[in-house]
C-alpha positions in Angstrom: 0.0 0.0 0.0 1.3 3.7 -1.1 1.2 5.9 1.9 1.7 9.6 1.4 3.8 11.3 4.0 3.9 15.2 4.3 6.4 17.3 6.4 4.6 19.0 8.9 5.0 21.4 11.7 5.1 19.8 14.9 2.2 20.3 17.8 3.9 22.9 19.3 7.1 24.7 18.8 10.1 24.5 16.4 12.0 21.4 17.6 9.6 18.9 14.9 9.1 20.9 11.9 10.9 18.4 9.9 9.1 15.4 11.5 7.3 13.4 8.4 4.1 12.3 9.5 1.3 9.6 7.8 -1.2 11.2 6.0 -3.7 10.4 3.4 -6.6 13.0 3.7 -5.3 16.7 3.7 -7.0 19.0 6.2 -9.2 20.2 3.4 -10.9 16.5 2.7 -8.7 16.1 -0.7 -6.8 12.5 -0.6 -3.5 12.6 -1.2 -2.6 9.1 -0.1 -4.2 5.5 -1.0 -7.0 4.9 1.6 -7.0 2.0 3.3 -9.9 -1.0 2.2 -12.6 -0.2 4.5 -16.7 -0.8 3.8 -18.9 2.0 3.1 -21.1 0.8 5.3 -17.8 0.6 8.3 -16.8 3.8 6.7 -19.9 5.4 7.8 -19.8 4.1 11.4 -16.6 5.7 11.9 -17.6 8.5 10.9 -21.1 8.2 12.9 -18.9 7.6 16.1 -16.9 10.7 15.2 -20.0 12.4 15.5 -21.1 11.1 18.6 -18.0 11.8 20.5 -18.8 15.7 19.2 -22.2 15.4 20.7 -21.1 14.0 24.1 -18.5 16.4 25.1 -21.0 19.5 24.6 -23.6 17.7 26.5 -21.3 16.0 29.2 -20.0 19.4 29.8 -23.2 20.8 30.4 -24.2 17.9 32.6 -21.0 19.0 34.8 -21.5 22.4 34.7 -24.8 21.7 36.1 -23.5 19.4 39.3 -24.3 16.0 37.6 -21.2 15.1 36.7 -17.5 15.3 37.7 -14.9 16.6 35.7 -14.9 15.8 32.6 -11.8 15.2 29.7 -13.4 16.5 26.6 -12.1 14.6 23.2 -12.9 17.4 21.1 -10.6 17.4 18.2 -8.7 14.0 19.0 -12.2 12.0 17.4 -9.9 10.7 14.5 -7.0 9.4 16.8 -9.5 7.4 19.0 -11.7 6.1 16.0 -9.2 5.5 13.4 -7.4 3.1 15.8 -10.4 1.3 17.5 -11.6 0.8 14.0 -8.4 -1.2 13.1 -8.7 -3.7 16.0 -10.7 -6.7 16.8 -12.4 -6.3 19.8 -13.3 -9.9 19.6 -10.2 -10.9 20.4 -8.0 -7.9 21.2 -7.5 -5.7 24.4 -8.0 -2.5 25.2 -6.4 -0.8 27.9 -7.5 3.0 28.6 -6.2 6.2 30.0 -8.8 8.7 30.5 -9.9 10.2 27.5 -10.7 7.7 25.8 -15.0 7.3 25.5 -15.2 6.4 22.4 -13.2 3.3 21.9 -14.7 2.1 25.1 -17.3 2.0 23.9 -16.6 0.5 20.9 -15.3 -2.3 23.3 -19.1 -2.4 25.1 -18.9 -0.6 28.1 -22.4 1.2 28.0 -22.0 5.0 27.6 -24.4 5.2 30.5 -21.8 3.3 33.0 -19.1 5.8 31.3 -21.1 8.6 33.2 -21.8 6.9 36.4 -18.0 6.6 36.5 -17.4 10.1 36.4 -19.3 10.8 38.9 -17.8 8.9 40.9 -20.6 6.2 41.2 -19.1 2.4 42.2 -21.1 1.0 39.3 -19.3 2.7 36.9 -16.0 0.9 37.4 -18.2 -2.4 36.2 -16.1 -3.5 33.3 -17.8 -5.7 30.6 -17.8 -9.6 31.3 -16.0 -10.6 28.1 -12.9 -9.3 29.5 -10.8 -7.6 27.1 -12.0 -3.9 28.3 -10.0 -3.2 31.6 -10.3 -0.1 34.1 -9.6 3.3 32.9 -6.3 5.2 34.3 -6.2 8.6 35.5 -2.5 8.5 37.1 -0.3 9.3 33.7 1.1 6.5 32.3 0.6 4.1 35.0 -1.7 2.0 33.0 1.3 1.2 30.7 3.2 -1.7 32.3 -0.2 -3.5 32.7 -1.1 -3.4 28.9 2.6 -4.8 28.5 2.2 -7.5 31.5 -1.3 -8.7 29.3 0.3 -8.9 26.0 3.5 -10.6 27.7 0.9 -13.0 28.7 -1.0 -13.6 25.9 2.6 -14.3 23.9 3.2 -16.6 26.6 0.1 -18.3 26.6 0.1 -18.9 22.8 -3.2 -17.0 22.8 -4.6 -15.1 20.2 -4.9 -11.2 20.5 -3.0 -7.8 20.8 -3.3 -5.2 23.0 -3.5 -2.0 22.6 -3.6 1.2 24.9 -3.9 5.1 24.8 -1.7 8.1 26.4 -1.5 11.8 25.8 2.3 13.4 24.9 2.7 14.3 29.1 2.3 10.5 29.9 5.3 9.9 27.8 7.5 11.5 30.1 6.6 9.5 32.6 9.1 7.0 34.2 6.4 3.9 33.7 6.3 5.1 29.6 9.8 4.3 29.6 10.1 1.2 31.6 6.5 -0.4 29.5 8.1 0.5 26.4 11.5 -1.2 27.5 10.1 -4.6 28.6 7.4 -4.6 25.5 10.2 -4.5 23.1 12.8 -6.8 24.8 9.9 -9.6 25.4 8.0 -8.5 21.9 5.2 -8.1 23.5 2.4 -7.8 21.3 1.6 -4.1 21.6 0.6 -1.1 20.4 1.2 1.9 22.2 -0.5 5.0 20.8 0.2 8.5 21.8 -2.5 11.0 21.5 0.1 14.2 20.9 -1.6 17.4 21.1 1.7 19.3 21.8 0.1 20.0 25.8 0.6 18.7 29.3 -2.0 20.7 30.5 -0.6 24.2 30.3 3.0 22.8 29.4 4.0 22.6 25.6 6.0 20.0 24.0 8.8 21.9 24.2 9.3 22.0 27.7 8.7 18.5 28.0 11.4 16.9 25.9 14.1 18.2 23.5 13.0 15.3 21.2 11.7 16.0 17.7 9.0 13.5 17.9 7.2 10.9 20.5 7.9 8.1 18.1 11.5 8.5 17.2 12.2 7.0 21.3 11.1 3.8 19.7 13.9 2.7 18.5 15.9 3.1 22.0 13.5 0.6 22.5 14.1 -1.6 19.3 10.6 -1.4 17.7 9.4 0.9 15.3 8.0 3.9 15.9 5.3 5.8 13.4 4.1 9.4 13.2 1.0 10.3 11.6 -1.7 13.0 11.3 -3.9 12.0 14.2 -6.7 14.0 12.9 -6.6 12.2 9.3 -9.0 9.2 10.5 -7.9 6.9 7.7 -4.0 7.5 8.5 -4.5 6.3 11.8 -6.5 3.4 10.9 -3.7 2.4 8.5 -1.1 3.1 11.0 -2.9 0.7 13.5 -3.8 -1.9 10.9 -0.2 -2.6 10.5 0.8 -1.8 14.1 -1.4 -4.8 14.8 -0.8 -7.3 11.6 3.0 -7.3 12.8 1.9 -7.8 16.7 -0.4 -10.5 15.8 2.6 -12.5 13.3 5.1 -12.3 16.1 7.1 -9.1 15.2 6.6 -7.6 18.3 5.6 -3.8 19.3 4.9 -0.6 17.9 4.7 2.8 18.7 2.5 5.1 17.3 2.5 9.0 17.6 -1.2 10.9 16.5 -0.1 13.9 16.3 -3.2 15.6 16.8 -4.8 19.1 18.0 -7.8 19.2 20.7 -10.5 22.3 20.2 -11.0 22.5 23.8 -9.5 22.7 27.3 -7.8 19.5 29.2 -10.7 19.2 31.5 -13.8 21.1 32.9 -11.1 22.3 35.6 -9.1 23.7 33.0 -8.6 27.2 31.0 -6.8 26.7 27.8 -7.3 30.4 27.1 -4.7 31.3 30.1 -1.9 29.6 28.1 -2.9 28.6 24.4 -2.2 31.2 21.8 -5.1 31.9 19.7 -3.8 31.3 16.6 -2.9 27.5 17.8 -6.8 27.5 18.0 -7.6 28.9 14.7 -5.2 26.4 13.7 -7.0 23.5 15.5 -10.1 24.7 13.9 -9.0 24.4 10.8 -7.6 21.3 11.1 -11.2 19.7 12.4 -11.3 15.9 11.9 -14.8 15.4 11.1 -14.9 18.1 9.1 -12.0 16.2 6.9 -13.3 12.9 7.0 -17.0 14.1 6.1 -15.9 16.1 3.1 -14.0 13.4 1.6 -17.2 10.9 1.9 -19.3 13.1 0.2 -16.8 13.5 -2.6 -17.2 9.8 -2.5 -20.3 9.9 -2.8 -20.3 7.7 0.7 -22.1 10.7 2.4 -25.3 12.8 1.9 -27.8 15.0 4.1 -29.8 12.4 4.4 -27.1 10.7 6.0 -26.0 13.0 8.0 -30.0 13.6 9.5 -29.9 9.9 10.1 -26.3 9.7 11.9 -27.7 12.8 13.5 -31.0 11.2 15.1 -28.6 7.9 15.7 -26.4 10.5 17.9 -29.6 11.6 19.7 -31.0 8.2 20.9 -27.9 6.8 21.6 -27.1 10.0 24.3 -30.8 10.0 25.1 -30.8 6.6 26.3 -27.5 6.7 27.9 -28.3 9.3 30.3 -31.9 8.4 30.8 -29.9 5.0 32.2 -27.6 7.3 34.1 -30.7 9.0 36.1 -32.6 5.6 37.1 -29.4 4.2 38.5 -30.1 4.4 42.5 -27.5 6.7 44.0 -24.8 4.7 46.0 -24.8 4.3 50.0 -22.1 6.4 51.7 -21.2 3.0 53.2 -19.6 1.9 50.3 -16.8 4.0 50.8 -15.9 1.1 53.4 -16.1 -1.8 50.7 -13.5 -3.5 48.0 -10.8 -1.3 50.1 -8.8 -4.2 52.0 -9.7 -8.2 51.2 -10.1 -8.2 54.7 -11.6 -5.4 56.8 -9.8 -4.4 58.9 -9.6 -3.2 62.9 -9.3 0.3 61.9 -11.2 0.2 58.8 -14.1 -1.5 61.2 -13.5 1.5 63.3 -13.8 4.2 61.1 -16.7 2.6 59.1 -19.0 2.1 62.8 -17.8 5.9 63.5 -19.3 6.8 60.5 -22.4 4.8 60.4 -23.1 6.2 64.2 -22.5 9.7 63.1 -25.1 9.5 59.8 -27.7 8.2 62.3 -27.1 11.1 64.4 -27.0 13.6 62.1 -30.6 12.0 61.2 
């Protein structure tokens, strides 16, 4: 397969201007690149699940700005890095393990968008993972999750079991010691792998170029003997393509890959969060113009994959989906305090014991 590669400017700063990144749809929808084989029918999906993720950040945001929800990790922006990739596994047979900000593939995964929210808000039922298993908990800590996708695909290789994993990070995760030390094992065991970094040139308020002198996330690959690939992360179909073969080599024994989306997010990190405070304007402007969805949906209806009627459809398929999802999210019984006290300690504890009849006592006081 011909892949085009274009030099591009880096997230952030002037250390990767001459990093050459994947890319086969061109900010304004034109193809420049051979697109991967995909169905028009899985085509539209993808791009229905772009949609969705749209739809969800405004209306989680306004579900936290009213009190119903904690803080939130909008995906704004980063649609094409999450889809493109979660489109190019199996989730029959592979693994997904999450960082934070990653909604959409989970659900692609199963885990019902309804449990998504109780999780935010903190409710014990939303840490329910589904039963087939290949789903696991979501990471907040920055790179933490990291070793444990490695540990499962060690295991799988040594299990002769069929499968490859694959898990999420932003660019500040890769600075973290655990990046390094995942990365290290994964390619001495050749683990099958895929580590993707969602680079959006920001830790927070801190730019790429106060993170690392390195050009580019996925140039460290090779300390670790793998390759590593840059692409567009908001050209959908150059991530999928990048994953695709991420995962054919995992899953013929060549080991790990890592994969840099170099993307840009329209929003701020969290609801806790001002991007305004630090982000020039232009680097929005920029972000605007550089709007996944509004790439991938041009370049269907050039195809002739994508119409207004279409569009109405995905539109009303957006609608129900949230619709249902939150109506789930209100009937779910609000937890007893006295959880707190459970799944802390296999065994409870004498102090635990204490502090749990200290505060039972005290709620029947307080009436």
């Amino acid at each position: 397969m011909t892949k085009a590669k274009t030099k591009a400017a880096a997230p952030t700063g002037e250390h990767a201007a001459e990093v050459s990144q994947l890319r086969i749809l061109d900010p304004d929808g034109t193809l420049i690149g051979e697109p991967p084989k995909i169905e028009e029918e899985r085509l539209g999906e993808m791009l229905r699940l772009m949609m969705l993720g749209r739809r969800f950040d405004q209306k989680a945001i306004a579900l936290q700005r009213r009190g119903k929800l904690g803080t939130y990790p909008p995906m704004s922006g980063q649609e094409a890095a999450s889809v493109g990739s979660a489109f190019a596994m199996d989730p029959t047979i592979d693994h997904f393990v999450p960082s934070y900000r990653e909604q959409l593939i989970m659900v692609h995964w199963g885990l019902p968008f309804s449990r998504y929210l109780l999780q935010r808000m903190g409710h014990p039922a939303g840490s329910v993972i589904p039963d087939h298993g290949r789903l696991w908990p979501q990471q907040v800590a920055l790179a933490a999750h990291l070793p444990h996708a490695v540990g499962l695909a060690w295991g799988l290789k040594l299990q002769d079991r069929e499968g490859v994993v694959m898990t999420h990070f932003g660019d500040g995760a890769s600075n973290e010691g655990d990046f390094h030390e995942a990365l290290n094992i994964a390619g001495v065991r050749k683990a099958p792998v895929i580590f993707i970094c969602q680079n959006n040139g920001w830790a927070i308020s801190i730019p790429w170029e106060r993170q690392s002198a390195a050009a580019s996330v996925a140039d460290r690959a090779a300390g670790y003997g793998f390759p590593g690939v840059a692409v567009d992360g908001n050209d959908v179909l150059a991530v999928y393509t990048a994953t695709a073969d991420a995962r054919a080599r995992a899953a013929a024994g060549g080991g790990p890959t890592l994969i840099e989306a170099r993307t840009t997010r329209l929003g701020a990190h969290s609801t806790a969060d001002d991007p305004t405070r630090y982000v020039p304007p232009e680097w929005l402007e920029d972000a605007t113009r550089r709007d996944p969805i509004a790439r991938f949906r041009t370049w269907l209806t050039s195809q002739n994959m994508w119409d207004d009627d279409r569009e109405k459809a995905a539109e009303q398929w957006c609608d129900d989906f949230m619709e249902q999802a939150i109506q789930e999210y209100d009937d779910t019984p609000k937890p007893d305090p006295e959880q707190l006290f459970d799944h802390l300690l296999a065994e409870r504890g004498t102090r635990l014991q204490r502090q749990r009849d200290d505060f039972v006592a005290n709620r029947e006081t307080d009436g």
